[in-house]
N, C-alpha and C positions, 0 to 999 in steps of 0.2 A: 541348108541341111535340115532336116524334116527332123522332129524329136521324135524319140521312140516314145512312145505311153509305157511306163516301167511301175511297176506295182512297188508298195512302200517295202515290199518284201525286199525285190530287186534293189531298192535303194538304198538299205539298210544293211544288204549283205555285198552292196560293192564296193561302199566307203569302209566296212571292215574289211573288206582284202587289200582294200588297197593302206589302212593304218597295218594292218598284219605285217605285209609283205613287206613295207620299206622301214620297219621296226628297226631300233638298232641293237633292239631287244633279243634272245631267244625267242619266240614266242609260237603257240601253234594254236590252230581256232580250228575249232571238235562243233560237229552237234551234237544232237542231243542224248544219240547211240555212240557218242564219242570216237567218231569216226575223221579222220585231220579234213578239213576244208580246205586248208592252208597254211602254209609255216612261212614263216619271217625269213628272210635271207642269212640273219643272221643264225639261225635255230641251224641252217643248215650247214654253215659255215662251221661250228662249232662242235656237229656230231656228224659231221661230213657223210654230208645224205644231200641227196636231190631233192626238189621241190617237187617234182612231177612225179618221180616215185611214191614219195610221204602222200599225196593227194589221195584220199579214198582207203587209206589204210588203217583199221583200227588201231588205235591207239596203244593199247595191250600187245599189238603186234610187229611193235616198232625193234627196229637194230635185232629183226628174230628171236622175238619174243622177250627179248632181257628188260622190256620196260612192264611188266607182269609182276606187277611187287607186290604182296600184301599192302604198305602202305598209301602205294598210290591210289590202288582200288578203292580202300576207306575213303581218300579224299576225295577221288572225282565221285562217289555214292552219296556223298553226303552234298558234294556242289548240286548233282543231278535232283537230287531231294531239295534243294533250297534250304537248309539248314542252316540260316545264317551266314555271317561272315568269318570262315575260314582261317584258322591260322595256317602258314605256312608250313610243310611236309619236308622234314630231312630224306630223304631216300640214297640209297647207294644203288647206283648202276653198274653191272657185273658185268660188263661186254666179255665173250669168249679171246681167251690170251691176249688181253689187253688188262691192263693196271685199271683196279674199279676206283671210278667216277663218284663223289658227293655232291647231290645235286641238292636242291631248296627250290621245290614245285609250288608255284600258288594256285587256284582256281576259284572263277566267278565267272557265274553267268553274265551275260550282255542281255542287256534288256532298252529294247528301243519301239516304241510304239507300243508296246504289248502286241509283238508280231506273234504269229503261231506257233514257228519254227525254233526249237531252244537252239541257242549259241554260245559256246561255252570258251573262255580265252583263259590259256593257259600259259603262264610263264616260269621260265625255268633259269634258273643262276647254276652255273657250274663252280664251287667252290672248291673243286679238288687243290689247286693251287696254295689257295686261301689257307686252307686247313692245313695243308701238307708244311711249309714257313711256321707257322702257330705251331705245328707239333715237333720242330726242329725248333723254335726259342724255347719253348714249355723243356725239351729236352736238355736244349742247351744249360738253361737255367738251373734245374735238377742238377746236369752235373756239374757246374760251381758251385752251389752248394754244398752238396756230397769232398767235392773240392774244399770247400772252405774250412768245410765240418773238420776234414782230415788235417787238413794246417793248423788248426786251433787245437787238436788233440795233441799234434805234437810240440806246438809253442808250450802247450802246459806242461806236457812233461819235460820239455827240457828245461820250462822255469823252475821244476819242480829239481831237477837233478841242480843248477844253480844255487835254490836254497839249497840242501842240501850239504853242498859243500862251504856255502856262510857256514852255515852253523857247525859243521865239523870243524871249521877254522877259529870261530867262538871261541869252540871248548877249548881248542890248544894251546891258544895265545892267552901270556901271563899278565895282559896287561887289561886291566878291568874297564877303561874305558874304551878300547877298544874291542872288547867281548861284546860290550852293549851296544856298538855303533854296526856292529856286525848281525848284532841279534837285531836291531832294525829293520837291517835293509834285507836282512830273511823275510821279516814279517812282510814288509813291503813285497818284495818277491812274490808269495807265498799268497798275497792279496789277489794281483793281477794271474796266477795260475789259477784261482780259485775262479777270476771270469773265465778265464781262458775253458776252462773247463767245463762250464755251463754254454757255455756258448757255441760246443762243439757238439749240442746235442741240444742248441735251439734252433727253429729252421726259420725263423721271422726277424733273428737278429737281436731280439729282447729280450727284455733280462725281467725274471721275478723278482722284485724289488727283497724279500721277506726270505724266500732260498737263500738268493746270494747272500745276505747279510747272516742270517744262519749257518752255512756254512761257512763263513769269512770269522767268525767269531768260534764255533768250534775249532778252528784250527790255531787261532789264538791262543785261547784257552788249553789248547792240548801242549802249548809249548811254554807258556808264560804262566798258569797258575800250578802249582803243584799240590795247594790243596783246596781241591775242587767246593769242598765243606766248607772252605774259609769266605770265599770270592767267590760270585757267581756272574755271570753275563749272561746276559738273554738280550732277546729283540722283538721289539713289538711291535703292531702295525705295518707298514711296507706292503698293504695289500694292492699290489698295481704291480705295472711294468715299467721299464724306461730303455730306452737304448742303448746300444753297448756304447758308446761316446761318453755319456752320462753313466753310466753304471762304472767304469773305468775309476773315473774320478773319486763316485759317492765311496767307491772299497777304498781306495786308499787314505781320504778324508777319516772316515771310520777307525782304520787301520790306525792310524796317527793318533785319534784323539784316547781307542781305547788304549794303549801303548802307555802314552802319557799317564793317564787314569790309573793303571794299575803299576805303574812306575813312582806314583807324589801323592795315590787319594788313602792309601793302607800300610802306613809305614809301622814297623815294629808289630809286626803277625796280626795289625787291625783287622776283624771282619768288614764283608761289606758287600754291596750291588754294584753292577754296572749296568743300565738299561742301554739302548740304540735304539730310537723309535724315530720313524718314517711314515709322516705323513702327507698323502695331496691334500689340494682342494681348491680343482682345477685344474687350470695352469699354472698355480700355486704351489711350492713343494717345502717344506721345513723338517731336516733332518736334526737332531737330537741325541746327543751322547751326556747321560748323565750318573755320576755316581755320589754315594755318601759317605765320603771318604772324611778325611780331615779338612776338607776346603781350602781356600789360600788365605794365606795373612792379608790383611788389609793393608800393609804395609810390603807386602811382597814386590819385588821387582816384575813388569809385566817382559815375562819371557819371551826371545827373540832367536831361539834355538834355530834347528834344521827342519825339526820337526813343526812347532808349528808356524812357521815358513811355506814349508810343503800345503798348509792347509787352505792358508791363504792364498796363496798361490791358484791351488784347485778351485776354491770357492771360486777366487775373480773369472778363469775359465767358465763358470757356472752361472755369472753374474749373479751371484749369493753372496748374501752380507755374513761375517760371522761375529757372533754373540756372545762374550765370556759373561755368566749370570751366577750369581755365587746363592747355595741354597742353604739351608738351616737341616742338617748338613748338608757338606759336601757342595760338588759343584758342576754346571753346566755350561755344555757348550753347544750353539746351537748355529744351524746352518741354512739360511732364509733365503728363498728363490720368490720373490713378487714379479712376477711377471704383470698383474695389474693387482690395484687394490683390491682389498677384498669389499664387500658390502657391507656395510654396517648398519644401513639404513633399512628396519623390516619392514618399509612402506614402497623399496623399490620393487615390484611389481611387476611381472612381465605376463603374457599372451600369448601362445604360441599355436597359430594356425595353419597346419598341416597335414595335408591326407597320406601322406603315408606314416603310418602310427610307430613304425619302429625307429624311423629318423626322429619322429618327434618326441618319442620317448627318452630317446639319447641326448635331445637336447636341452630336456627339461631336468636328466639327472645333471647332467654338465652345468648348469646353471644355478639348479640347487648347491652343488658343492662350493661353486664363486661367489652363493651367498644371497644370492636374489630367490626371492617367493613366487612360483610360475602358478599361473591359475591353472584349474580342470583343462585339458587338449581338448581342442574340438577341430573338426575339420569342413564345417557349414559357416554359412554367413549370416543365415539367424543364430544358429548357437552361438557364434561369435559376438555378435552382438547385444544378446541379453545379456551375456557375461562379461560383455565391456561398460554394460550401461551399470551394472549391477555393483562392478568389482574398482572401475575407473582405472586400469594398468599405466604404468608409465609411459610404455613400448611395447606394440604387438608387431611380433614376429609371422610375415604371411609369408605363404607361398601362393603362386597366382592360380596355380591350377589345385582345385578344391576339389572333395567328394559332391557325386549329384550336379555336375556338369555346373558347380558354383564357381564363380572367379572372384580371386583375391583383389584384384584394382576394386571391383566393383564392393568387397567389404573397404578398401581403405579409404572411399570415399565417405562411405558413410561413418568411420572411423574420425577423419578427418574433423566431421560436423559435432564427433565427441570432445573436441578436440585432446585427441588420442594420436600421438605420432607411429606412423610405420616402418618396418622395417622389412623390406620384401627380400624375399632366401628363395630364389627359384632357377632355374636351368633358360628361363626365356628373357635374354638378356634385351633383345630391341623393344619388348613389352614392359620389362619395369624401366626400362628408360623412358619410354614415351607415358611415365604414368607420375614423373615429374610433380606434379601440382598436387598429386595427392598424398606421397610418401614422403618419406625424407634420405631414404637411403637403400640402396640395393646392393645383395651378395651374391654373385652368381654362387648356383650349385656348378660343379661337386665344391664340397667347401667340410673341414673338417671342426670338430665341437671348438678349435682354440679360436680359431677364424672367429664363430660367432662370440666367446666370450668376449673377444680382444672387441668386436665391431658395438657388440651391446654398452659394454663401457667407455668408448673413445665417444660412441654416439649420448647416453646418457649425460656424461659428462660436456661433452656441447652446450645441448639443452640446460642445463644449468647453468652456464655461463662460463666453464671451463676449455679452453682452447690450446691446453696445454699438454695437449697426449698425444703423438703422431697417430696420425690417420692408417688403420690399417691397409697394407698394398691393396687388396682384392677389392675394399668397401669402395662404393661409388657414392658419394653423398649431395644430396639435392638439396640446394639453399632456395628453391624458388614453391616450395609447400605454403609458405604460410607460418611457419613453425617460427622459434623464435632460438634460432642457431648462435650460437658464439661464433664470429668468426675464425674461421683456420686458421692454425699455427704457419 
């Protein structure tokens, strides 16, 4: 067979018809008057058009004229200009008495040889589907919610008609211990309504720590002090959130200990305080009920009531220790959640290298609170550098992908020679694996601020010689650095 002599033109534009055509893509290839040269089988398949029709039809003039959108125009004016690389075009497709279409248009020139002739490929996603599903769970979701919101409004109220009738039955009954055992389990009621009813008008589930406590102690106070001049309760601190699992517990905790307090700390018309202070730091959480009352006898039997029963109870739910602390006056009771140690030491030291400034920002408040010293952020590998050579961190936290096209392996090498251990926090999980020899441990993203405190301390802790802390789930830790790891527990 004799070859035909085909100019690079011909060559150029037969191998794209023929990737166009057997695409398993949408796809259609325009020149430079954006006129279709040819569409993919599947393009046709999809918006149920012929090939042989679509050939030589403007673009604009496709499905009778509905593909004529303002935004498509911008995009293919700006492909035809060479204006960079394009981000992707939502567009809606109007087809006449048919349900409109959400398409996601891209466009780029073809460029091969520096031919004459522009060639422009254009690919299209039909997400109507896609979107239509997403707007039926978005929907769905909303109305559980809405749902939810509705069933917590009415659990409160009818906890609220429950109390209610305690304490109508209080008053009746002549018998004094059972008034008070009555007026308890109001209080307690009257606790769980008080979440109930924030939580019918939260839409994330959480609870402001410093509200709920606020209102859980007004309502206290409204039933239990009658002279308000005499006793006072407040609450302080609590500035955070926790979930309603947790907030559950802290109100009735609260509930019980101020109960108790204004039940044994102001006997015979004593004045006095009650504080309720709530504070993080971290993953860290120490709640606080303390008043200046008459305190306990030194010789006092240690109580084994209902009440604080209940408390203990909650705590262990919480894994919280609880703390009877007797003060000068008065006395304190205190409610401790270590999830890990705190820091003690102001020489531990950390680094935190990452380009996006708002993850690393939240990382370095998270971390201040747990108690560690985080240097200046930088998201470069010579800023990183000076400032590891300068400052000597414990543990620098990278991510692999840097501002200015810098890569993190490539700082923890030379981190390495500080010998400075790392801790890579990034989304490219076969990358910090294969970087082994020079880190000591990796977290994939997505990963939330407990993640890293829990990973920074079990890792610390290692390196000390400590092997005593379970391994967080998510951490990956690499014994083959160089580093000098305590073996695993």
């Amino acid at each position: 067979m004799q070859a035909r002599n085909l100019s690079s033109e011909d060559v150029a534009l037969s191998l794209t018809l023929a990737v166009v055509t057997s695409s398993p893509a949408p796809l259609l290839l325009l020149d430079g008057e954006l006129t279709v040269i040819a569409a993919s089988t599947s393009f046709c398949e999809v918006f149920g058009a012929d090939a042989g029709e679509l050939t030589g039809q403007p673009l604009y003039a496709l499905d009778s004229g509905q593909w004529d959108i303002p935004e498509l125009r911008s995009l293919m004016t700006a492909t035809v200009s060479g204006d960079g690389v394009l981000d992707a075009r939502d567009i809606d497709l109007k087809p006449p008495r048919r349900p409109v279409r959400h398409l996601i248009v891209q466009a780029r020139q073809l460029k091969y040889l520096d031919l004459e002739h522009m060639r422009i490929l254009v690919a299209v996603s039909d997400v109507t589907d896609a979107r239509a599903n997403a707007t039926l769970k978005e929907e769905a979701a909303r109305e559980n919610d809405v749902l939810l919101q509705e069933v917590r409004h009415r659990v409160a109220n009818s906890l609220q008609i429950i109390a209610s009738v305690l304490m109508q039955n209080a008053r009746k009954t002549t018998s004094e211990e059972t008034r008070g055992h009555l007026k308890d389990a109001h209080h307690r009621v009257m606790s769980v309504a008080a979440l109930e009813r924030l939580l019918s008008t939260s839409k994330a589930g959480d609870i402001e720590v410093h509200a709920y406590f606020t209102s859980l102690c007004e309502s206290i106070s409204a039933s239990m002090i009658d002279e308000v001049d005499r006793i006072s309760l407040t609450v302080e601190g609590g500035d955070g959130v926790v979930d309603a699992r947790v907030s559950v517990s802290l109100g009735l905790i609260v509930t019980e200990l101020v109960i108790n307090a204004l039940k044994h700390a102001f006997p015979d018309g004593r004045p006095g305080k009650i504080k309720v202070d709530y504070n993080f730091h971290g993953p860290n959480w120490i709640l606080c009920v303390r008043d200046d009352g008459v305190g306990m006898p030194a010789a006092a039997p240690r109580r084994t009531g209902l009440g604080t029963g209940i408390v203990r109870a909650l705590a262990g739910q919480l894994n919280a220790s609880v703390e009877l602390t007797p003060q000068h006056p008065g006395t304190q009771v205190s409610i401790k959640h270590t999830q890990i140690a705190l820091v003690e030491d102001a020489r531990k030291t950390l680094m935190i290298v990452e380009d996006e400034a708002l993850v690393a920002i939240h990382l370095r408040d998270e971390l201040q609170d747990a108690g560690y010293h985080v240097l200046n952020l930088t998201d470069r590998v010579a800023e990183a550098l000076d400032v590891a050579k300068a400052q000597k961190p414990v543990l620098a936290l990278v991510n692999i992908r840097l501002a200015g096209r810098d890569d993190g392996i490539e700082l923890a090498e030379h981190l390495k020679a500080l010998c400075i251990p790392v801790l890579l926090i990034s989304g490219q999980v076969s990358r910090a694996r294969s970087a082994q020899t020079v880190a000591i441990a990796s977290l994939p993203k997505p990963y939330d601020a407990a993640d890293i405190v829990l990973a920074v301390a079990y890792l610390l802790a290692r390196l000390n010689g400590d092997a005593s802390l379970p391994r967080p789930d998510r951490l990956e830790v690499f014994d083959v650095a160089g580093f000098d790891l305590a073996p695993a527990a």
